[in-house]
C-alpha positions as CSV (number, residue, x, y, z in Angstrom):
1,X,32.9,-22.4,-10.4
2,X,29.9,-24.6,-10.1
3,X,29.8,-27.8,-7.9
4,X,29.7,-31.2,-9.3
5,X,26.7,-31.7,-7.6
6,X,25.0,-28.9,-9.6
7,X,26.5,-29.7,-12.9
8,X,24.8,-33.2,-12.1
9,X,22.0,-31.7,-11.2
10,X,21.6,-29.4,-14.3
11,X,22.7,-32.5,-16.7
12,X,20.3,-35.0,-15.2
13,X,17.5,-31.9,-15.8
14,X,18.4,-31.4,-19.2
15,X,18.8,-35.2,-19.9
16,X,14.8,-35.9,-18.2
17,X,13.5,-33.1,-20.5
18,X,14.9,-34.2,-24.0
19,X,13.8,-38.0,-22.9
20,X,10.5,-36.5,-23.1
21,X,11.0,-35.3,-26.0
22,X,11.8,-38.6,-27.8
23,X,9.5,-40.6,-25.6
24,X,6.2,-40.7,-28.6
25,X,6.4,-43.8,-30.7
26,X,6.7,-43.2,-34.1
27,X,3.4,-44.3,-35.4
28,X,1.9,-41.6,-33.0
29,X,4.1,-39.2,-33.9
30,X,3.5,-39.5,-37.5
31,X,-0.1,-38.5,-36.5
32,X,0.4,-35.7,-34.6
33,X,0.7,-31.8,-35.8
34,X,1.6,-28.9,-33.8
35,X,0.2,-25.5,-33.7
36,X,3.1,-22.6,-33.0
37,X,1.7,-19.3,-33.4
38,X,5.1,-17.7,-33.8
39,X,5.8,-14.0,-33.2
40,X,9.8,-14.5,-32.7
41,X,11.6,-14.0,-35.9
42,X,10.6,-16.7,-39.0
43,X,14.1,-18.3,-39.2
44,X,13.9,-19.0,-35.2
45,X,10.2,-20.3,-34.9
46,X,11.5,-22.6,-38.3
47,X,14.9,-23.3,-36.5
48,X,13.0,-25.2,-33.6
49,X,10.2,-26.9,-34.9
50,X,12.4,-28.5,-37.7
51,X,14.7,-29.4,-34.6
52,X,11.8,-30.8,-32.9
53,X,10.4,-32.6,-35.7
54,X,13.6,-33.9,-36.8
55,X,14.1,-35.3,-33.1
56,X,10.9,-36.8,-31.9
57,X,9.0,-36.9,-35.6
58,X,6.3,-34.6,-34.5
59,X,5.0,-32.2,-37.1
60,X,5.0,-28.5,-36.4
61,X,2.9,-26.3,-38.4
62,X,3.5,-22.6,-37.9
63,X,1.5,-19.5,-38.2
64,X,3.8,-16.2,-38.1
65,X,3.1,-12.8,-36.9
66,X,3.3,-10.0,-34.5
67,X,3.4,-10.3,-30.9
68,X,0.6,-8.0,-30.1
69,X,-1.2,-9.2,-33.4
70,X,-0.8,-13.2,-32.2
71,X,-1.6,-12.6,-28.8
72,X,-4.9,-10.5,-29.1
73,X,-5.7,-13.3,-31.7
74,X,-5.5,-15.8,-28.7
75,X,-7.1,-13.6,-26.4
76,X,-10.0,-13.3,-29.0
77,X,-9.7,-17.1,-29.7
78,X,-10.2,-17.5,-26.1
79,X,-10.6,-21.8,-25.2
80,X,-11.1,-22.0,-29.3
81,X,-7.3,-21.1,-30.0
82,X,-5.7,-23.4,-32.6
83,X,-3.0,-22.5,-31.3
84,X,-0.3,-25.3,-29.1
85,X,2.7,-23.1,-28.6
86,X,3.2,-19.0,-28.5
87,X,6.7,-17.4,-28.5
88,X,7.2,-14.3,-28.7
89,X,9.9,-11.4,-29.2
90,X,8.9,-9.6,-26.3
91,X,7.3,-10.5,-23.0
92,X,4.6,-8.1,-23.0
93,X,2.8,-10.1,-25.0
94,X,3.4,-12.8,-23.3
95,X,1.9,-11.0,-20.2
96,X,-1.5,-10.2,-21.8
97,X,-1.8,-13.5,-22.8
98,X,-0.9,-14.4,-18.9
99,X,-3.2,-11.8,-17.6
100,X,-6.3,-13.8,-19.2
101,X,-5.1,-17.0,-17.9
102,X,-4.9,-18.8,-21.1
103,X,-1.4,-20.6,-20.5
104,X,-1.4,-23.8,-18.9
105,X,1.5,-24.6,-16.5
106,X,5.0,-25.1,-17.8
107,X,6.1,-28.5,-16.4
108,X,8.1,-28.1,-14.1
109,X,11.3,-29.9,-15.8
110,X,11.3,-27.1,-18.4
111,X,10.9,-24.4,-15.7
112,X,14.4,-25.6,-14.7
113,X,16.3,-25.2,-17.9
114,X,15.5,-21.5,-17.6
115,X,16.6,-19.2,-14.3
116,X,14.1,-18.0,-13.1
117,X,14.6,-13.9,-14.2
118,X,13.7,-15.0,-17.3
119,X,10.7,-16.2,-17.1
120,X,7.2,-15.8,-15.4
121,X,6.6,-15.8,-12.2
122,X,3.4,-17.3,-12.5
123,X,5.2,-20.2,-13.7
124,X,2.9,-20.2,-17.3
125,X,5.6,-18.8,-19.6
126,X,9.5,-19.2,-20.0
127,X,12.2,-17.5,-21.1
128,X,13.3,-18.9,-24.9
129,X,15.9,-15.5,-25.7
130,X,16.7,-12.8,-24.8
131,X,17.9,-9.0,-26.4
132,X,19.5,-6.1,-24.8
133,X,18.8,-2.5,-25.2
134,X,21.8,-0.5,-26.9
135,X,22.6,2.9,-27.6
136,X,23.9,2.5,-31.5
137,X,25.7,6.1,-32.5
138,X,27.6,7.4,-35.4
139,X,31.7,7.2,-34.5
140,X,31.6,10.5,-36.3
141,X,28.9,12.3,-34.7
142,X,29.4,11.6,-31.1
143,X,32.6,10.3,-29.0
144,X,32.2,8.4,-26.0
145,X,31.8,11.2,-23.5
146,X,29.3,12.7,-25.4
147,X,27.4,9.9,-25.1
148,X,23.7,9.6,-22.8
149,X,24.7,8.0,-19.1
150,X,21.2,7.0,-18.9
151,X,18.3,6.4,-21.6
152,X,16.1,9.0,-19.2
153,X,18.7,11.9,-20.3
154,X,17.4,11.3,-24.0
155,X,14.4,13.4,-22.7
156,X,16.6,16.2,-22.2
157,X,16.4,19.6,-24.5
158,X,20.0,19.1,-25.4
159,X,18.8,15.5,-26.8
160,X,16.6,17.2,-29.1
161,X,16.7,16.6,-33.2
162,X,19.5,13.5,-32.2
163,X,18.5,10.7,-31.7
164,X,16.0,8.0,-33.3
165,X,13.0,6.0,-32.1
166,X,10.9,3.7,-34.1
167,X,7.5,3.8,-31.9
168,X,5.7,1.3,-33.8
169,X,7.3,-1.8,-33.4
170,X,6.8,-4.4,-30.5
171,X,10.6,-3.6,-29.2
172,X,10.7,0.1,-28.4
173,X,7.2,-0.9,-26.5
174,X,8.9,-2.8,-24.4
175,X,11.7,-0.8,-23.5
176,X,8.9,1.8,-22.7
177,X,6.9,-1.1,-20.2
178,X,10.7,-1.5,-19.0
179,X,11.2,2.2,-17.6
180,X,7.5,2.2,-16.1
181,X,8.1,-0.5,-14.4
182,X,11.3,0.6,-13.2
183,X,10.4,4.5,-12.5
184,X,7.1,4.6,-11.8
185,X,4.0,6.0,-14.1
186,X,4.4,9.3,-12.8
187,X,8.0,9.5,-14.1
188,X,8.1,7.4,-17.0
189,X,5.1,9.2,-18.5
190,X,7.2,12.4,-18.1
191,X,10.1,11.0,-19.7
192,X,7.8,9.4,-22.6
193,X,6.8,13.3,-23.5
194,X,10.2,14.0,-23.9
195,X,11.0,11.3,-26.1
196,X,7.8,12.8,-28.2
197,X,9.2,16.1,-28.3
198,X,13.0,15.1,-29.3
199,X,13.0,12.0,-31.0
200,X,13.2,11.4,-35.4
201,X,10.7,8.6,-36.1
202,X,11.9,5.5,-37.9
203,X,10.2,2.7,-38.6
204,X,12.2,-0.4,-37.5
205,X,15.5,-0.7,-36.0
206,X,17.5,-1.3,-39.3
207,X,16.5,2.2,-40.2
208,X,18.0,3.5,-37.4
209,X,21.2,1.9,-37.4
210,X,21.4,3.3,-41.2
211,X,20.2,6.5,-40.1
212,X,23.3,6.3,-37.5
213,X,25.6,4.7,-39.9
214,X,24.8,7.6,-42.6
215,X,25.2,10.7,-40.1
216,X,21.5,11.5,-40.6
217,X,21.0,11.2,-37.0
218,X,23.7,10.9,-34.1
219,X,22.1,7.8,-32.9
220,X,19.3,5.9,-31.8
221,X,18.0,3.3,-29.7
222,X,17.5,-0.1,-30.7
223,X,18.3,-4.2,-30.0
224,X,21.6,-5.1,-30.1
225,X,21.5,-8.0,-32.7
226,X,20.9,-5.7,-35.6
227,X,24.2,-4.3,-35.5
228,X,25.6,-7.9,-34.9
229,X,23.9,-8.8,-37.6
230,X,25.0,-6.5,-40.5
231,X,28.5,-6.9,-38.9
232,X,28.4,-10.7,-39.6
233,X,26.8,-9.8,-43.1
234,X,29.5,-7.2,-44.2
235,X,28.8,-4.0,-41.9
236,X,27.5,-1.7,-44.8
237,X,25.3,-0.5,-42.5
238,X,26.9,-0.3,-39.5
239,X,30.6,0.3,-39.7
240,X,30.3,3.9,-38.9
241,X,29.0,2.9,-36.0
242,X,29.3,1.5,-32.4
243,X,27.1,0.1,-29.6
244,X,26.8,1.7,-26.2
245,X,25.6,-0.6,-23.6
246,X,24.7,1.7,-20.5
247,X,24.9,-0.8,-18.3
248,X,24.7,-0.1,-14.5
249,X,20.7,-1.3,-13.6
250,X,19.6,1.3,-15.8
251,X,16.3,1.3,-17.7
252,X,18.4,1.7,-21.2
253,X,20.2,-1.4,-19.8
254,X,16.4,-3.6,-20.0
255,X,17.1,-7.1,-21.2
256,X,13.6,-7.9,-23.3
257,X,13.2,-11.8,-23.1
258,X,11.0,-13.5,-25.6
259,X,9.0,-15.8,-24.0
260,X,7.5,-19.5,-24.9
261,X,4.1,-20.9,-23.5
262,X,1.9,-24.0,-23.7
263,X,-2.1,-22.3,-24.4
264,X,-4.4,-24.3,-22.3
265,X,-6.5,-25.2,-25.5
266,X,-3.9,-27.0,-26.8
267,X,-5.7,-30.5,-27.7
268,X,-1.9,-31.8,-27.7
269,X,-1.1,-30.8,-24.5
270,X,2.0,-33.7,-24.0
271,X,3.4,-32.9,-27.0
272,X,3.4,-29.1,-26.9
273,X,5.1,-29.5,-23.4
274,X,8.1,-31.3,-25.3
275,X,8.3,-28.4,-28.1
276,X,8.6,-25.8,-24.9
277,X,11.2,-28.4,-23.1
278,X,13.5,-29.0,-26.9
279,X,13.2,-24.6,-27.2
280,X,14.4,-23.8,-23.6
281,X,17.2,-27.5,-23.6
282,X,21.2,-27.4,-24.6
283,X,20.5,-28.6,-27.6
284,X,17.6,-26.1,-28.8
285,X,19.2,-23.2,-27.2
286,X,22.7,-24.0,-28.7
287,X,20.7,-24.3,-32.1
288,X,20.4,-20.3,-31.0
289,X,23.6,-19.7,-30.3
290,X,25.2,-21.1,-33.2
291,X,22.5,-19.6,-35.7
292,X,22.9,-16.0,-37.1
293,X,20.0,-14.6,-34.8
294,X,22.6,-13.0,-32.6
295,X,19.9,-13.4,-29.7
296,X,21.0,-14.1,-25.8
297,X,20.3,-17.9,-25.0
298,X,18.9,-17.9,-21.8
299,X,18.8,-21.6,-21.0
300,X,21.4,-22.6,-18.2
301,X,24.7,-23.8,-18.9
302,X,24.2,-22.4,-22.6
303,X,26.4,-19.4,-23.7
304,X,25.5,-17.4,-26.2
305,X,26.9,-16.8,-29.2
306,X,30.7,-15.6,-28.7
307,X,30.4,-12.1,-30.2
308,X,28.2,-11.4,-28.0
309,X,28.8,-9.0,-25.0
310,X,28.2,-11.6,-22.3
311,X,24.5,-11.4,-20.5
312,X,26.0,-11.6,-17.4
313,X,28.2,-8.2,-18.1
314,X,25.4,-6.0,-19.4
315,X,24.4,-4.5,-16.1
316,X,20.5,-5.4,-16.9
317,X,18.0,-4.3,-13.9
318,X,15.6,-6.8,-12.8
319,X,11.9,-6.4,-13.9
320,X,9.3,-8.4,-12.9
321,X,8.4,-9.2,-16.8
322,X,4.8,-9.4,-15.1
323,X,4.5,-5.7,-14.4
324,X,5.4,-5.1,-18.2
325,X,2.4,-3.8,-19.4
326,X,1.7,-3.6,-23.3
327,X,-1.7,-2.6,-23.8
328,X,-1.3,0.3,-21.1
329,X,2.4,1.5,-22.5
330,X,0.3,1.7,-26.4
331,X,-2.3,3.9,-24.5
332,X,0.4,5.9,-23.1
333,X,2.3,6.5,-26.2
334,X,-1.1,7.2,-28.3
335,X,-1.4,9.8,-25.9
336,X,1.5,11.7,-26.2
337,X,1.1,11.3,-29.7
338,X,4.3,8.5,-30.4
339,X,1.5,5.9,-32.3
């Protein structure tokens, strides 16, 4: 159990961030619009800058897209960047963003509402969710013991023909940076030509829960909150099937976090500050919990939403997020011939 002293301590935190929030007059805040290039999901990005606006009464305009697509944008953009606020799905994009130096510090009251896992060690990005990487199989195809210990035995011959990928999207690319970082290049280009040679292609990981769900494939590897998801909508595609979690450090265990920075060309530098403090703060992250994203809050003191397996009991290794790669992992997989 925690201290008093800490729950104070977190409270007080929490308290100092949203007083930040609120602190604009309204006259100024009437005048003031926000940039958020916004690469999470479009009901999330909507979720908190409504939130935000509704709170402090300053305007958020929002300009959705990929996470690779926004952040080369700001790369090209450079110290011209519209942009206020990026969040992402995935950190790797966050990182590229990082590596050019084009996030400006996160204060360090904001910092604090995240632990520190979750977020960059360079202190320019935070942690605003978070998704784990599942295992989603047809109940009819595959029992438990048949099941792969590790996401590395998926490059196995016997895996061949039975499993699903989809390549394409900003989330298996991530899992990819994940078991580089976490087995070296040497390894984890082996193991990417043996996910080239055994895995069925899908585009998006819906299609591969369906795929699961119909007994066209065994299974496939995908984010968790697409099963939650169809669960909570009616499980039509998804009640055939079942998540493994696999748990124990292993690379098939990677928790993605989707990350939130303040770009240095922001010409509302106080104000975009606040947007980054409401995401990461009880309120904004309980907004997440509560919603129908099904994504891991990773703000402190916030649980996630209760059908959730807990974040603390997925076994998730730890990656430096700044060792996650994106540009060289699309390289890699344009070379085995996965984009």
């Amino acid at each position: 159990m925690r201290r008093p002293s800490l729950i104070v301590a977190i409270a007080t935190t929490a308290a100092l961030a949203l007083t930040a929030c609120g602190s604009k007059t309204d006259e100024t805040a009437s005048e003031t619009t926000l940039v958020l290039y916004n690469a999470q999901h479009e009901e999330v990005g909507k979720m908190w800058a409504d939130g935000f606006t509704a709170k402090t009464g300053i305007k958020v305009e929002i300009r959705n897209g990929s996470d690779f697509e926004l952040a080369n944008q700001i790369v090209a953009e450079g110290g011209r960047s519209p942009a206020d606020v990026f969040i992402t799905e995935n950190s790797p994009a966050m990182s590229l963003v990082s590596s050019k130096d084009l996030f400006a510090p996160v204060d360090a009251a904001t910092k604090g509402q995240v632990p520190a896992q979750y977020s960059s060690s360079k202190g320019d990005w935070v942690g605003v969710a978070a998704r784990s990487t599942v295992f989603v199989y047809g109940t009819a195809a595959l029992t438990e013991a048949q099941l792969p210990k590790s996401i590395l035995d998926l490059a196995k011959p016997e895996w061949k023909g039975r499993f699903g990928v989809s390549p394409s999207g900003a989330d298996f690319q991530a899992i990819v940076s994940a078991v580089y970082a976490l087995v070296g290049d040497q390894a984890g280009a082996a193991w990417l030509q043996g996910i080239k040679d055994n895995a069925k292609i899908y585009r998006g990981n819906s299609a591969i829960m369906k795929a699961a769900n119909s007994g066209e494939v065994p299974g496939g590897v995908i984010y968790h909150y697409y099963w939650y998801g169809d669960q909570a909508d009616g499980g039509a595609n998804s009640n055939k099937t079942k998540l493994a979690f696999l748990g124990n450090q292993d690379p098939g265990a990677f928790v993605s976090v989707s990350g939130g920075g303040v770009l240095k060309a922001s010409k509302h530098a106080t104000e975009a500050q606040q947007l980054l403090a409401y995401m990461t703060s009880p309120e904004g992250q309980k907004a997440l919990a509560d919603s129908t994203a099904f994504e891991y809050s990773v703000g402190t003191g916030v649980a996630s939403n209760a059908k959730l397996k807990p974040l603390a009991e997925l076994g998730a290794p730890t990656v430096d997020l700044n060792t996650l790669n994106g540009p060289k992992i699309i390289s890699e997989m344009q070379r085995v011939g996965l984009l």
